[in-house]
Backbone atoms as SQL, in Angstrom:
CREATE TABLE atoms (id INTEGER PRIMARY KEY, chain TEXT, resi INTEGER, resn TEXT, atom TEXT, x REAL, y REAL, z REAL);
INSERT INTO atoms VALUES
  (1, 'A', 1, 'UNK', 'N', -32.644, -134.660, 26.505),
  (2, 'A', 1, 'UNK', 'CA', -33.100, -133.289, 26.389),
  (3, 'A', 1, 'UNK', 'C', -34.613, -133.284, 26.251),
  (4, 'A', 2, 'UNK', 'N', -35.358, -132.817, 26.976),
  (5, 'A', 2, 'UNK', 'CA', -36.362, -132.066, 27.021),
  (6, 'A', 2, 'UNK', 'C', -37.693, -133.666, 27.368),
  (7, 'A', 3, 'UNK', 'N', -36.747, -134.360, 28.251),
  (8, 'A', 3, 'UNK', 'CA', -37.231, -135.340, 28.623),
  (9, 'A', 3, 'UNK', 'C', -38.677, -135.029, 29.436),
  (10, 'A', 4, 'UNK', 'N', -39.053, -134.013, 30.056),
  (11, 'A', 4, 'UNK', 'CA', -39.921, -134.013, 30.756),
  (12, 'A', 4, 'UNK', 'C', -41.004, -133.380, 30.153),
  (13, 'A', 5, 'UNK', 'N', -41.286, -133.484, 29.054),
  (14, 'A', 5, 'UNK', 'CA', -42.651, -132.612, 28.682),
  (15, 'A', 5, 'UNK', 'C', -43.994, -133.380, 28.912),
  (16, 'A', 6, 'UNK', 'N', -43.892, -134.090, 28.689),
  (17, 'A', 6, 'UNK', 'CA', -45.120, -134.645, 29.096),
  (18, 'A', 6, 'UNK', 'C', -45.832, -134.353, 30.699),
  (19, 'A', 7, 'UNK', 'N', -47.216, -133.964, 30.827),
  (20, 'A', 7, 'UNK', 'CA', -47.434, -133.352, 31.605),
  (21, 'A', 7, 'UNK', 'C', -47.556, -131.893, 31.910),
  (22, 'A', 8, 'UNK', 'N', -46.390, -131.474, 31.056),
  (23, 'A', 8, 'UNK', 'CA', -46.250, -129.594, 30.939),
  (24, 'A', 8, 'UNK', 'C', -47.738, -129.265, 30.728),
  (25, 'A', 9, 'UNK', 'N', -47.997, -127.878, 30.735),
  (26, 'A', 9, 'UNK', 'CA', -48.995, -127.460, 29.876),
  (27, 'A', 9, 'UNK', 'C', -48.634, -125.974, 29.612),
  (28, 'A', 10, 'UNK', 'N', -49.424, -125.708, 28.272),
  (29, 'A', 10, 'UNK', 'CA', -49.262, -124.750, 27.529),
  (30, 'A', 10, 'UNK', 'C', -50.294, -124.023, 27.130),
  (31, 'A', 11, 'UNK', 'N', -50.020, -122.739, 26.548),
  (32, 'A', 11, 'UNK', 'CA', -51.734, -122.424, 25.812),
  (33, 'A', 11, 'UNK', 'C', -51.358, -122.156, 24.546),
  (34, 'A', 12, 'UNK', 'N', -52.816, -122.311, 23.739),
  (35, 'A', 12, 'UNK', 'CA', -52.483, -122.548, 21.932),
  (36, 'A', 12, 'UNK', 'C', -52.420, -121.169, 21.253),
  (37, 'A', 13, 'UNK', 'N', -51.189, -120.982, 20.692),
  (38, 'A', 13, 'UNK', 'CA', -51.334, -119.602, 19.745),
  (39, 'A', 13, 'UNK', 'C', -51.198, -120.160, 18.256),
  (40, 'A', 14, 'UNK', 'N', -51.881, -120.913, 18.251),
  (41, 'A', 14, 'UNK', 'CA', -51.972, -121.387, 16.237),
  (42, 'A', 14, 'UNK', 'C', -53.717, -122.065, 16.168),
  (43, 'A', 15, 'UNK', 'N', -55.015, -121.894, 15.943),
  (44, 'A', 15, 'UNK', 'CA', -55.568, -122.898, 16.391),
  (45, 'A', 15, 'UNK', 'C', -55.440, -124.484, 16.000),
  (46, 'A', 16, 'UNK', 'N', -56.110, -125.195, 17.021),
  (47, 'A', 16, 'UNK', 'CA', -55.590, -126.761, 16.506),
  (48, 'A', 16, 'UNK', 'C', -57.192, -127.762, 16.676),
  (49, 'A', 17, 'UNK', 'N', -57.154, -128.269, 15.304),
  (50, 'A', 17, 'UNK', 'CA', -58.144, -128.535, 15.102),
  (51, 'A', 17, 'UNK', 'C', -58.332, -130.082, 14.643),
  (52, 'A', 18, 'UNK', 'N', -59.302, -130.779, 13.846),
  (53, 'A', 18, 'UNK', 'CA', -59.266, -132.403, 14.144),
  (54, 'A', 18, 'UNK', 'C', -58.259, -132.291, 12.766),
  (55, 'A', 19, 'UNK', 'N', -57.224, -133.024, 12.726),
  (56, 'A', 19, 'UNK', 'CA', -56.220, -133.529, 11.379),
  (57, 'A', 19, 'UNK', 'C', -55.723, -131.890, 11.058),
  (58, 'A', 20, 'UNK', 'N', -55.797, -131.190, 12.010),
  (59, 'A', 20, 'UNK', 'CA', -55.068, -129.730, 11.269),
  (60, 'A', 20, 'UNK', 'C', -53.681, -129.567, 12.287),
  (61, 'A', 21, 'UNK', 'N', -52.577, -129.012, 11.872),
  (62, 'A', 21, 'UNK', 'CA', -51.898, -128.721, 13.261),
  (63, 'A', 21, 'UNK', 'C', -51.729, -127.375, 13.036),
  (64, 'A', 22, 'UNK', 'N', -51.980, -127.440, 14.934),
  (65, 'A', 22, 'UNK', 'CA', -51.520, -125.687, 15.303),
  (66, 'A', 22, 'UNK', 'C', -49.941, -125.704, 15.616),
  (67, 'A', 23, 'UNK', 'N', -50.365, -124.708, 16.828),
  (68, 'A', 23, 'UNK', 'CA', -49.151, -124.661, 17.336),
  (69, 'A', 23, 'UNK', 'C', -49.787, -123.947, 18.780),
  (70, 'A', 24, 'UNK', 'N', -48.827, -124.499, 20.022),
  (71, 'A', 24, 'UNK', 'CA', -48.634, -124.158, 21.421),
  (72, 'A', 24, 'UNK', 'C', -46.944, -123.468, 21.789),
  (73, 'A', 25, 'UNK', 'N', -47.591, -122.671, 23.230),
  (74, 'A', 25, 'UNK', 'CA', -46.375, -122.426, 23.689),
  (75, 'A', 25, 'UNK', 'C', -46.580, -123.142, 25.056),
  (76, 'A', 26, 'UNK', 'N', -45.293, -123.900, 25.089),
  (77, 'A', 26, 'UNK', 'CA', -44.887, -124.774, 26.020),
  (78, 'A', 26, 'UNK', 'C', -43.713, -124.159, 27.021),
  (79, 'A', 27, 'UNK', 'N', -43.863, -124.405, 28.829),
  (80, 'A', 27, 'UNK', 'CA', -42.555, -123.899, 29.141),
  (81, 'A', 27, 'UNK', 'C', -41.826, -125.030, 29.669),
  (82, 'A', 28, 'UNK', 'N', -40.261, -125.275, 28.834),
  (83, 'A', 28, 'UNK', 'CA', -39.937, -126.241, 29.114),
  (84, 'A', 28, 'UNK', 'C', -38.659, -125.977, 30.219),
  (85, 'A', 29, 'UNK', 'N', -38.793, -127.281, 31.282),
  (86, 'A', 29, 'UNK', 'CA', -38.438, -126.610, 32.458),
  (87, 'A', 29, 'UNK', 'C', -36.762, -126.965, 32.308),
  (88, 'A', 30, 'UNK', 'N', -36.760, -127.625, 31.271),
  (89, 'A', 30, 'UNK', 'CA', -35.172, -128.777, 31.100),
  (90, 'A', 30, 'UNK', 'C', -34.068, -127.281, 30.608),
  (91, 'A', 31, 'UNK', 'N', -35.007, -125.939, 29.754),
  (92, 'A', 31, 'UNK', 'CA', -34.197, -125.293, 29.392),
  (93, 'A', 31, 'UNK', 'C', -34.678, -123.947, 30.310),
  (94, 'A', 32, 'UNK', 'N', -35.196, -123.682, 30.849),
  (95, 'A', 32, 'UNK', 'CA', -35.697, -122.570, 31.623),
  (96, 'A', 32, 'UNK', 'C', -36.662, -121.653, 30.875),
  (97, 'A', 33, 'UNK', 'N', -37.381, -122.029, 29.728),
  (98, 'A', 33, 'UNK', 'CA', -37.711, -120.804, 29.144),
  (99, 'A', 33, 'UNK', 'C', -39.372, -121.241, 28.174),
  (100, 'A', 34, 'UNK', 'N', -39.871, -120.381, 27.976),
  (101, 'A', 34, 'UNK', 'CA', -40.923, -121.000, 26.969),
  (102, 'A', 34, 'UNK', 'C', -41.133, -121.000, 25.499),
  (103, 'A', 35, 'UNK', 'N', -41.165, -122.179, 24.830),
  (104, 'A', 35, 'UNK', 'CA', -40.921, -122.295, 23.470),
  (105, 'A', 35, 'UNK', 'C', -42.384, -122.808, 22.852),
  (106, 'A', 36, 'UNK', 'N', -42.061, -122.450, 21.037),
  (107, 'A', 36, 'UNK', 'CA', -43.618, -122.709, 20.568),
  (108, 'A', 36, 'UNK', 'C', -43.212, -124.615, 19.978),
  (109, 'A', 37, 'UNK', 'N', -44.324, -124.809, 19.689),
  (110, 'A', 37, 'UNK', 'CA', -44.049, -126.086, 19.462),
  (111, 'A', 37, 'UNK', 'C', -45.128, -126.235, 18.226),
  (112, 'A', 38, 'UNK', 'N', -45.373, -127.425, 17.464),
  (113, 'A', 38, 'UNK', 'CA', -46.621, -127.672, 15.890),
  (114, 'A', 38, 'UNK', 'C', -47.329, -128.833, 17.171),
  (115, 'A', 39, 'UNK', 'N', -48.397, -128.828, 17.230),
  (116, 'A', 39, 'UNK', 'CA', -49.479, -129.048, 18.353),
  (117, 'A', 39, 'UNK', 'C', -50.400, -129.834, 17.000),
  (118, 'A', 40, 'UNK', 'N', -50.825, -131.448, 17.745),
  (119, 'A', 40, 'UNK', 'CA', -52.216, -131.738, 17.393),
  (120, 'A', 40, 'UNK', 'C', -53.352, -132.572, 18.645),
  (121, 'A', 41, 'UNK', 'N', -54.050, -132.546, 18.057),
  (122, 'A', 41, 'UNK', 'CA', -55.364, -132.972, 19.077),
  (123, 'A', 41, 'UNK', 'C', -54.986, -134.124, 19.460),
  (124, 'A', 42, 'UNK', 'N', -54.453, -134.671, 20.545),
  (125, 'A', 42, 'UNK', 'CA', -54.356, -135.863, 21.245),
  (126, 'A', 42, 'UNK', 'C', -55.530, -136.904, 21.047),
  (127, 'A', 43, 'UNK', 'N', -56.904, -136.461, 21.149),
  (128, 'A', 43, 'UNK', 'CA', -58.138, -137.430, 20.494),
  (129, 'A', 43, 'UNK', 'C', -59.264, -136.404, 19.474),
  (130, 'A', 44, 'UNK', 'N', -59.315, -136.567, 18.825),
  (131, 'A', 44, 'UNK', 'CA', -59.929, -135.957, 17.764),
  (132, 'A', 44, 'UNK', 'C', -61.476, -135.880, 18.542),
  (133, 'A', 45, 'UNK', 'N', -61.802, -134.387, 18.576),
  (134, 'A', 45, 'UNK', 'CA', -62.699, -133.266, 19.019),
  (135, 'A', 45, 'UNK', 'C', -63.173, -132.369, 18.897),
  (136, 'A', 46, 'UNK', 'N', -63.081, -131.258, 19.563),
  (137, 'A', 46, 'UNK', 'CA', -63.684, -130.277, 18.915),
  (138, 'A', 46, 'UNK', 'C', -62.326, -129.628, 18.924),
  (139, 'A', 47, 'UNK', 'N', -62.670, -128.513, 17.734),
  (140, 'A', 47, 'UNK', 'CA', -61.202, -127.330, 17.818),
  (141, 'A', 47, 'UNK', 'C', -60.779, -126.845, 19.378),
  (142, 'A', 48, 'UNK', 'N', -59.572, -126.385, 19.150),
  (143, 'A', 48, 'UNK', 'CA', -59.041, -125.746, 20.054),
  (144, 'A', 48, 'UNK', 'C', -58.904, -124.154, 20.043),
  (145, 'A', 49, 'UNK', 'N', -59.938, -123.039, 20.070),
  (146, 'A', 49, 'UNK', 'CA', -59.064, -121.983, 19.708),
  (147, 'A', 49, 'UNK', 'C', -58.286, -121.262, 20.262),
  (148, 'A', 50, 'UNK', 'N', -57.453, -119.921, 19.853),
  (149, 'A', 50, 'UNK', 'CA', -56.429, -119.544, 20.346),
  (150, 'A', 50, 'UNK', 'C', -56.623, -119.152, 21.664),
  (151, 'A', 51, 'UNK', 'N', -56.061, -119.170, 22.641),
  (152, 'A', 51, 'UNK', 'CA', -55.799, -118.927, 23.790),
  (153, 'A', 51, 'UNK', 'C', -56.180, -119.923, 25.047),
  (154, 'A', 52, 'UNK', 'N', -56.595, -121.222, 24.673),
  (155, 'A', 52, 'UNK', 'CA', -56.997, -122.597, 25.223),
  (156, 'A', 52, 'UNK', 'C', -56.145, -122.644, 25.828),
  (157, 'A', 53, 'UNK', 'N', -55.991, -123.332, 26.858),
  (158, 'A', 53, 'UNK', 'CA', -55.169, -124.131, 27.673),
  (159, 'A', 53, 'UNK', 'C', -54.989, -125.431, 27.253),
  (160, 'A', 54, 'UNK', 'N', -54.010, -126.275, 27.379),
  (161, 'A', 54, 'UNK', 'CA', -53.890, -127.531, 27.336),
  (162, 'A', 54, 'UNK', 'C', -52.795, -128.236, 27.830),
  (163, 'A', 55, 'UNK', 'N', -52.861, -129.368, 28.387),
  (164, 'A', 55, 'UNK', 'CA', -52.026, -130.557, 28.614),
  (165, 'A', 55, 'UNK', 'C', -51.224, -131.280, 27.598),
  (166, 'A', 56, 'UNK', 'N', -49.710, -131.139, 27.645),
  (167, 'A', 56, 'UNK', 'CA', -49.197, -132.251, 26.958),
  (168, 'A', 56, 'UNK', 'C', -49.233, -133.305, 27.132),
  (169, 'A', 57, 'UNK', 'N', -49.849, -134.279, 26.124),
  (170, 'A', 57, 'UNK', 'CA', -49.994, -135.936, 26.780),
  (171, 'A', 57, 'UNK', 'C', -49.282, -136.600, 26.217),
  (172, 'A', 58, 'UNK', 'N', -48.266, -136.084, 24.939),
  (173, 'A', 58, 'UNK', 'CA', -47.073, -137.119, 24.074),
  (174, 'A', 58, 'UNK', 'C', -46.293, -136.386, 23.622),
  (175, 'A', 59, 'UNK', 'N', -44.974, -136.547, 23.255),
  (176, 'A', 59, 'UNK', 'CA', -44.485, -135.579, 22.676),
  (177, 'A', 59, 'UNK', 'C', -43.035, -136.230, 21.756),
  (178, 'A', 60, 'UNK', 'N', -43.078, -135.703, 20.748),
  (179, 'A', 60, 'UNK', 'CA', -42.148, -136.362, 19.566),
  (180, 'A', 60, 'UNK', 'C', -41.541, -135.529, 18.529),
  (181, 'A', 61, 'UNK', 'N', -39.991, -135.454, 19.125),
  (182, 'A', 61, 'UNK', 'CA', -38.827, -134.617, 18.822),
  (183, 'A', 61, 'UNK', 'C', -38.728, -134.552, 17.226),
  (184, 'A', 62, 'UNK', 'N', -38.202, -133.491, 17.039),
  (185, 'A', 62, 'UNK', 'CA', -37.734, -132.177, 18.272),
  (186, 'A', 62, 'UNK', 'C', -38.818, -131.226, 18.345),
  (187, 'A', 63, 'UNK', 'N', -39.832, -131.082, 17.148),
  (188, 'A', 63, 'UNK', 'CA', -40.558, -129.973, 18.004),
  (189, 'A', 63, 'UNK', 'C', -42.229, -130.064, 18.010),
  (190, 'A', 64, 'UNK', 'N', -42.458, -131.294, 18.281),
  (191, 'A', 64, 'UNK', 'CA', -44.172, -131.892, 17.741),
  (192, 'A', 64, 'UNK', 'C', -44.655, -131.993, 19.325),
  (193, 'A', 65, 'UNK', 'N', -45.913, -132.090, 19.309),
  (194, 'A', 65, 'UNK', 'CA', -46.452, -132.279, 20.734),
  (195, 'A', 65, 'UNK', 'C', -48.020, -132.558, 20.331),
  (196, 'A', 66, 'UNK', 'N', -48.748, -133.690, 21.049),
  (197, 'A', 66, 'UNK', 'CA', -49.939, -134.048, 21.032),
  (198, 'A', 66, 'UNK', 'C', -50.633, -133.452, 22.279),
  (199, 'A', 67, 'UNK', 'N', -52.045, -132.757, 22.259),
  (200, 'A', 67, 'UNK', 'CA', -52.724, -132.080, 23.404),
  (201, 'A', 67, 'UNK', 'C', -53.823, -132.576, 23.742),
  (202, 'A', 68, 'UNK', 'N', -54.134, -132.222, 25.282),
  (203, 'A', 68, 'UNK', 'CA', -55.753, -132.422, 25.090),
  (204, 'A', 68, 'UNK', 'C', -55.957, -130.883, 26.045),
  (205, 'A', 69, 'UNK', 'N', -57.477, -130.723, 26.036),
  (206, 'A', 69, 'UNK', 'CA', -57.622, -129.507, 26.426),
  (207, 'A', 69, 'UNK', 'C', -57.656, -129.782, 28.214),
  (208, 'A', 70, 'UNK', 'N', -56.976, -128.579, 28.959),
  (209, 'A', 70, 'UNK', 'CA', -56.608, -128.406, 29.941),
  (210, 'A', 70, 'UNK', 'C', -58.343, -127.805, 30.818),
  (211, 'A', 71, 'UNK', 'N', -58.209, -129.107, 31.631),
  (212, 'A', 71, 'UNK', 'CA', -59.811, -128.768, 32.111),
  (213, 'A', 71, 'UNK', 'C', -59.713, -128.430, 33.773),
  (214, 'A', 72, 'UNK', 'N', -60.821, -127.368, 34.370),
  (215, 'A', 72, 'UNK', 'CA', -60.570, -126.761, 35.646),
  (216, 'A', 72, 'UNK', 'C', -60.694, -127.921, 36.936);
C-alpha cells in the first residue's frame, strides 16, 4: 500500500521548517485521492512556507514523508 510515493509531489499546508514538522497534501495515486501527511525537510534549509510545492524524496509509514522543495 501506498508503495509509490516517492516521487509524488505535493504542496505544504502546515509550514515545514529545519527540525520542525509540517504537514503536506500528497495525491496518492495507489488510492485515487489526496491526503495530508506530517512533512520534514529532506536536507535541512531554508523554511518551507505554506503553499510551496514540493517533491517527495522518502517516505515512512503510515503517514510521515521527507521533502525537498519542488523547483521549475
Amino acid at each position: 500500500m501506498t508503495t509509490g510515493m516517492i516521487g509524488t509531489t505535493g504542496r505544504v499546508t502546515g509550514r515545514i521548517g529545519a527540525g520542525l514538522v509540517g504537514e503536506v497534501l500528497v495525491h496518492v495515486p495507489e488510492r485515487g485521492g489526496t491526503e495530508a501527511f506530517l512533512a520534514y525537510l529532506a536536507v535541512p534549509g531554508e523554511p518551507l512556507p505554506i503553499g510551496s510545492q514540493v517533491l517527495v524524496v522518502e517516505y515512512q509509514p503510515p503517514r510521515t514523508v521527507y521533502v525537498a522543495p519542488l523547483t521549475a
